[in-house]
C-alpha positions in Angstrom: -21.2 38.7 0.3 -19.2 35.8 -1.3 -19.0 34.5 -4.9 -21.2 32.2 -4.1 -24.1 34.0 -3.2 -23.4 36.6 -6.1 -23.6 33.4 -8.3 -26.7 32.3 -6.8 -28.3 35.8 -7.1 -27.5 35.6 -10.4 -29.2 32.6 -11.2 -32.7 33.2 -9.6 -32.4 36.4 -11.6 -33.5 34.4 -14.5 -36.7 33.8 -13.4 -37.6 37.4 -14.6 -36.7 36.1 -18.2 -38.0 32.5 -17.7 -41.5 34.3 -16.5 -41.5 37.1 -19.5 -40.6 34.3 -22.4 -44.5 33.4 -23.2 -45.3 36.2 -25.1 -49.1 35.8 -24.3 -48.2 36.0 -20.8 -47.4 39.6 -21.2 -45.8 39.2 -18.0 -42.5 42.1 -17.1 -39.2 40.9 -16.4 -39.2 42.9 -13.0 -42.0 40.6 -11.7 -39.5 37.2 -11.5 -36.9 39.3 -10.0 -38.8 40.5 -7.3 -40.0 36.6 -6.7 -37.0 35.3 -6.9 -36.0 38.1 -4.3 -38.9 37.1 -2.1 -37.9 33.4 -2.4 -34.1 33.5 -1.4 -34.5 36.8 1.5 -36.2 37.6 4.5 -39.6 35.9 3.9 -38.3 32.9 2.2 -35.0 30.7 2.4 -32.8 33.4 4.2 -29.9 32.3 1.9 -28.8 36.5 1.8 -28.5 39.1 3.5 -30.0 42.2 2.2 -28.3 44.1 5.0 -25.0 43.4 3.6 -23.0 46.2 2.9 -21.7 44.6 -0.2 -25.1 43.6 -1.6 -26.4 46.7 -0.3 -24.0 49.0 -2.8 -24.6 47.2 -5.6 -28.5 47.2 -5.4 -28.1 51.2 -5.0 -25.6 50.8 -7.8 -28.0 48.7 -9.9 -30.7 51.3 -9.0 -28.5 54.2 -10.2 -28.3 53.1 -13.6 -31.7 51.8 -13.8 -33.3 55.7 -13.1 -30.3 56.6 -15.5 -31.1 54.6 -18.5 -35.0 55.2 -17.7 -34.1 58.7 -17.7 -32.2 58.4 -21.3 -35.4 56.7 -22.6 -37.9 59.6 -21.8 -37.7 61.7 -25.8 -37.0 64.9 -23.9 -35.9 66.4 -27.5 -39.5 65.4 -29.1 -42.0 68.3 -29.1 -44.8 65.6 -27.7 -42.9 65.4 -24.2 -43.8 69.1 -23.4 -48.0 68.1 -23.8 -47.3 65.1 -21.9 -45.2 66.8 -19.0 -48.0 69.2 -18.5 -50.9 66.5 -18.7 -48.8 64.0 -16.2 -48.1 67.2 -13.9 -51.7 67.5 -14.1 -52.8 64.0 -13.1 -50.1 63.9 -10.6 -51.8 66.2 -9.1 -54.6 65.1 -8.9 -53.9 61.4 -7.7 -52.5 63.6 -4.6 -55.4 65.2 -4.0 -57.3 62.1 -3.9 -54.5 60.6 -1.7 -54.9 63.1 0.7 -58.4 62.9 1.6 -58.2 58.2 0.9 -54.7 58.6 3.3 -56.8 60.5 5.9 -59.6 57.9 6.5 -57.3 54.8 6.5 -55.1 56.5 9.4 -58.4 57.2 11.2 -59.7 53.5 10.5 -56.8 52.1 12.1 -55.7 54.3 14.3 -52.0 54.8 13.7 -51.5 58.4 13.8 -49.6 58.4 10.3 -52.1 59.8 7.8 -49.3 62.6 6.4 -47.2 59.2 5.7 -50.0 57.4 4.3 -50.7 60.2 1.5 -47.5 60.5 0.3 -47.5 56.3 -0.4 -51.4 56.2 -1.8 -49.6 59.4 -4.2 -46.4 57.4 -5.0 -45.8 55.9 -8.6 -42.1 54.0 -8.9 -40.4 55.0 -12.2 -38.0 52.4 -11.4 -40.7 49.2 -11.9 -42.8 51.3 -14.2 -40.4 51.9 -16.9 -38.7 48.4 -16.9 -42.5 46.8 -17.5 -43.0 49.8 -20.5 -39.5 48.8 -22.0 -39.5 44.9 -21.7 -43.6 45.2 -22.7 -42.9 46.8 -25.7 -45.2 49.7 -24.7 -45.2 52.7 -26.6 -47.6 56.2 -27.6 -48.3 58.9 -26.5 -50.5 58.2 -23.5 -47.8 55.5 -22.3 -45.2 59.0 -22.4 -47.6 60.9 -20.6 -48.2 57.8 -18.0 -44.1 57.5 -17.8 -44.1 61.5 -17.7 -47.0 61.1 -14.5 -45.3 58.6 -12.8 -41.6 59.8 -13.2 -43.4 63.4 -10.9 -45.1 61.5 -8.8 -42.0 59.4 -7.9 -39.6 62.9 -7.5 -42.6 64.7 -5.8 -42.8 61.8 -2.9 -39.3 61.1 -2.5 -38.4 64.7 -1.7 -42.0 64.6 0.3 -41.6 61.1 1.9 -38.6 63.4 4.9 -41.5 65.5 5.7 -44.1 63.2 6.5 -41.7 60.4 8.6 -39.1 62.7 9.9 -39.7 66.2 9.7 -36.2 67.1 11.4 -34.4 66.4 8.9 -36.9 67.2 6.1 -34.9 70.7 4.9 -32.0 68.5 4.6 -33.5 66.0 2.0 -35.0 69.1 0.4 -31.6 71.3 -0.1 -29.8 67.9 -1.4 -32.5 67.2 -4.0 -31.8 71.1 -5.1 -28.3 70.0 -5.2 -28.5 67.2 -7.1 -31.1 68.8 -9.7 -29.0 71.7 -10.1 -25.5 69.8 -10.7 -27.5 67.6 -13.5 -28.7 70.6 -15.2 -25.0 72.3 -15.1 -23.8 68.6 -16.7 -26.4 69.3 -19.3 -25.3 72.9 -20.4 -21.3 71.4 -20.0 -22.3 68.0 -22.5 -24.2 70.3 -25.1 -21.5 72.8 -25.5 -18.6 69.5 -25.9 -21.1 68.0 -28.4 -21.9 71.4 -30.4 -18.4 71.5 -30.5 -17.7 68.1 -31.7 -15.9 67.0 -28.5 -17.8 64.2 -28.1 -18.0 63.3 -31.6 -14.0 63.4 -31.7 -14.3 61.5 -28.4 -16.3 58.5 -29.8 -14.2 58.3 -32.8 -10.9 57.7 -30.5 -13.1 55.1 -28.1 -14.4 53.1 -30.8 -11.1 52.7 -32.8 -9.3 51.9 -29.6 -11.9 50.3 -27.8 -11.6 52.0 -24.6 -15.1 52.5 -24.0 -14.3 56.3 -22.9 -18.2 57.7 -23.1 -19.1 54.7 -20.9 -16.4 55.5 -18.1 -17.1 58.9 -18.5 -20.9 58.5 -18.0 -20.2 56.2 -14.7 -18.2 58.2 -13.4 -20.6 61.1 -13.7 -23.3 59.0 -12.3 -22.0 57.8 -9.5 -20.8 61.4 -8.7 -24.1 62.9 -8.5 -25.5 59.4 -6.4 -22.7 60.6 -3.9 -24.1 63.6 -3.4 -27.6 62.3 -3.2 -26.5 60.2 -0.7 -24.5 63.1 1.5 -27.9 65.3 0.7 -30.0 62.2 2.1 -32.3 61.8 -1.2 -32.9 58.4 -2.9 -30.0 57.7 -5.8 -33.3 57.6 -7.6 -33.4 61.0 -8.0 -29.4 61.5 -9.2 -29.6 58.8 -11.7 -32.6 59.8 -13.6 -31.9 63.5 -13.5 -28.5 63.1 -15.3 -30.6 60.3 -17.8 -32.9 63.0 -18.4 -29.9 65.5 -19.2 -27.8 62.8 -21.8 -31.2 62.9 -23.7 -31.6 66.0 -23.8 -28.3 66.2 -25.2 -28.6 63.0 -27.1 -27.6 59.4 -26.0 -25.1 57.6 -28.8 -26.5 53.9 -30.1 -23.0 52.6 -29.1 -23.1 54.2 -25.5 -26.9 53.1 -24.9 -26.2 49.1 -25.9 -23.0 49.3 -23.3 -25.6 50.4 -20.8 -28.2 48.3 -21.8 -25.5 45.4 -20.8 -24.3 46.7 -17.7 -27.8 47.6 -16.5 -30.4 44.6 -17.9 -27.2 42.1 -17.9 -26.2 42.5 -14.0 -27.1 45.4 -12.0 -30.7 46.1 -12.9 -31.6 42.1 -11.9 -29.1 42.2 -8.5 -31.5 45.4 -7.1 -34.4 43.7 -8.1 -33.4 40.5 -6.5 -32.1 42.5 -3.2 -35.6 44.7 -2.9 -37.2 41.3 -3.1 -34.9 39.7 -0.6 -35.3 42.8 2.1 -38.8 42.2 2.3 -39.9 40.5 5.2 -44.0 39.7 4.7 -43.8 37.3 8.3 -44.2 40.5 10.2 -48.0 40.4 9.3 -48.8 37.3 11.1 -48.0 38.6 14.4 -51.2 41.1 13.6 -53.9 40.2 11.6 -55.2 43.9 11.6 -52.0 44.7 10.1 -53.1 42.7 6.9 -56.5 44.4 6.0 -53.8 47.9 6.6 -52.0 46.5 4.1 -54.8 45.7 2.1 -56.2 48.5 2.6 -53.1 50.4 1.1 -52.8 48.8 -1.5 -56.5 49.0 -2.4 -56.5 52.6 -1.9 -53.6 53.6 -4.0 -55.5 51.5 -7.0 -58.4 53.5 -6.4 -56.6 57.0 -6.4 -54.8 56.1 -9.8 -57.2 54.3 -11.6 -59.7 57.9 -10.5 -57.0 59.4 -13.2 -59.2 57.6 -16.2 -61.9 60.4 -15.6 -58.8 62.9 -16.8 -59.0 60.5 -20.0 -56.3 58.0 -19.2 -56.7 54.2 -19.9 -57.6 52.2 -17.4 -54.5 49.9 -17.4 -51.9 52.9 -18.1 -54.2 54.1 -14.8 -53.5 50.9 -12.8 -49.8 50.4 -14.2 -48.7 54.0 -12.9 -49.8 53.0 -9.1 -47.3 50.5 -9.2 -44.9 51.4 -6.3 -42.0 50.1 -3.8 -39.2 52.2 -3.3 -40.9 54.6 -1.1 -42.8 52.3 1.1 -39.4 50.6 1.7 -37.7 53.9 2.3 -40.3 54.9 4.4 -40.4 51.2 6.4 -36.8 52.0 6.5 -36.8 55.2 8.0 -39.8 54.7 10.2 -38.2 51.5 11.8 -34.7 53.6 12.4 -36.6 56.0 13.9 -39.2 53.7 16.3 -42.4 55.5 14.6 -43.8 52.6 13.6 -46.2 50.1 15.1 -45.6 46.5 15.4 -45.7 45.5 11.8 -46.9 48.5 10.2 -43.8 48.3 7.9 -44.9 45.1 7.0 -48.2 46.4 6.4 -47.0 48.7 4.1 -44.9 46.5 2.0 -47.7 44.2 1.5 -49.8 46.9 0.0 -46.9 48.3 -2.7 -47.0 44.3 -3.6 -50.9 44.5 -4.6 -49.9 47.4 -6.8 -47.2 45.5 -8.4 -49.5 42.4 -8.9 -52.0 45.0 -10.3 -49.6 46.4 -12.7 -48.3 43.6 -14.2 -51.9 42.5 -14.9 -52.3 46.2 -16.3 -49.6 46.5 -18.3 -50.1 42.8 -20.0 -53.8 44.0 -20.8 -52.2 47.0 -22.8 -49.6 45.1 -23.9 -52.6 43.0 -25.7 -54.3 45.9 -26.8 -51.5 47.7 -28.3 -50.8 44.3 -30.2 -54.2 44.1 -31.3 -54.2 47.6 -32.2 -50.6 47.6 -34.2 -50.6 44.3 -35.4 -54.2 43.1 -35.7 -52.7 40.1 -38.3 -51.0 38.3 -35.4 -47.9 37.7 -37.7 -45.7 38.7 -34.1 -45.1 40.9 -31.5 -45.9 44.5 -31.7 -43.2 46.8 -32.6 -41.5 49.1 -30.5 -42.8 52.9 -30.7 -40.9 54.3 -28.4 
């Protein structure tokens, strides 16, 4: 990767702004990235390479500290998340056992063979698109926790799963490292409460700010990326490493200071270059080839609607239903791995990315309808845009 082409990724980030300005669009920020992705990679201009090493490190570095500050935003010390954990456990759950019998029939439809890999994507939810449309919508209450709280499962649960179903060799592997990395975040969390109950980090923040060395910052990072090495080594998504610790600085508390330093090094740079690079690896040409790799994709895609949108029987919205099917990072992990492997048919991968797109399409058209209806609901005057009650 050159200067050049960072610049350039840089700049067709801002379509995700230029898209979300209209506030009665209602439209997420994560939606222009993935376009402009789309427009510049594989499918499109082939201006980058998503297979370059460089890019590829900073998209997994972008995606760290995207989980992480999602994981700082969940109110692990509110009461309300414990009701909400149980009740997204719950419809987890049950989106999974509706996957199972949905992921069945579409393998037997088309023939493929792959009905273990097909439930574990018509169960998927992606924490890392759902919580960026929730923050930059404005989305907040207690069924948007318990949707975040569903989804946040659901993404854990198939990413540990996702070994088993493409490449059951190797699937104890993936499961000891996701013990590893759970266990090292909860050690962090025991370590950062007793340094903060003993006003070490208080002491801590005092020196940084008067000096302006940005210690908790560095500190943080280099925390992060420690646990996102061992993901690696243990073969589980970063995903997993950078939301675990996140969840483990909340529960300890995240300082204002140390939350608007990551909000700059996330949303400012990172966040939009793995957006753009998820975009750019996607290559939808593949489907031509096979037209009866389209209606799989479609049929994907349709399905994993269904299953989630099932959840507003439990008593969930519809458009909190819709918004948590949104998914990506395991079908590309899973197009990944099946392609390394040769377990896929001509396309299939293709196939597969085509239907986590219908979900995203779906859930930015969710979460703009309860982006309007929380407006409505909160601000019924019109006098401006709904407040923040997260």
């Amino acid at each position: 990767m050159t200067f050049l082409q960072l610049s350039l990724i840089s700049a067709v980030a801002l379509l995700g702004p230029l898209l979300a300005l209209p506030r009665k669009w209602h439209l997420p920020v994560v939606l222009g990235q993935l376009l402009a992705g789309i427009l510049i990679g594989r499918t499109g201009l082939k201006l980058v390479d998503p297979g370059d090493p460089t890019f590829t490190l900073m998209a997994d570095v972008g995606f760290a500290l995207i989980m992480f500050v999602a994981g700082t935003h969940v109110p692990v010390r509110d009461k309300a998340i414990r009701a909400a954990l149980g009740s997204g456990a719950a419809r987890a759950g049950a989106a999974a056992a509706l996957a199972v019998a949905t992921g069945i029939g579409i393998a037997a439809i088309f023939g493929t063979g792959h009905a273990p890999l097909y439930v574990v994507l018509l169960a998927s939810s992606s924490a890392a698109l759902v919580l960026p449309i929730v923050d930059s919508l404005r989305l907040g209450g207690p069924k948007v926790l318990t949707m975040i709280a569903q989804a946040a499962i659901a993404d854990i649960a198939c990413i540990v799963a996702l070994p088993l179903a493409v490449d059951p060799p190797n699937a104890g592997r993936a499961a000891l490292g996701a013990v590893a990395v759970a266990a090292c975040a909860l050690i962090l969390f025991f370590v950062l409460r007793a340094l903060e109950r003993r006003g070490t980090r208080d002491r801590l923040h005092d020196v940084s700010e008067d000096r302006k060395f940005a210690l908790e910052l560095r500190i943080q990072l280099a925390l992060l990326f420690a646990l996102a090495g061992l993901a690696v080594l243990g073969h589980v998504s970063v995903m997993l490493a950078g939301f675990s610790f996140g969840l483990a600085v909340a529960a300890v508390g995240e300082p204002r200071r140390l939350a608007h330093q990551l909000f700059a090094v996330s949303d400012g740079f990172l966040g939009p270059v793995f957006f753009v690079w998820l975009g750019a690896s996607l290559n939808l040409n593949d489907l031509a080839a096979d037209p009866r790799m389209i209606l799989l994709g479609l049929s994907l895609g349709a399905g994993t609607l269904v299953v989630h949108s099932a959840m507003r029987a439990l008593g969930q919205p519809l458009p909190l239903a819709v918004l948590s099917a949104s998914q990506l990072g395991v079908p590309v992990a899973a197009t990944t791995i099946g392609s390394q492997l040769h377990l896929l048919q001509p396309g299939e991968g293709a196939a597969m990315i085509l239907g986590a797109l219908i979900t995203i399409a779906a859930s930015a058209v969710a979460g703009s309808r309860a982006a309007t209806a929380q407006e409505a609901v909160t601000n019924p005057s019109g006098a401006g845009p709904a407040p923040n009650s997260r």
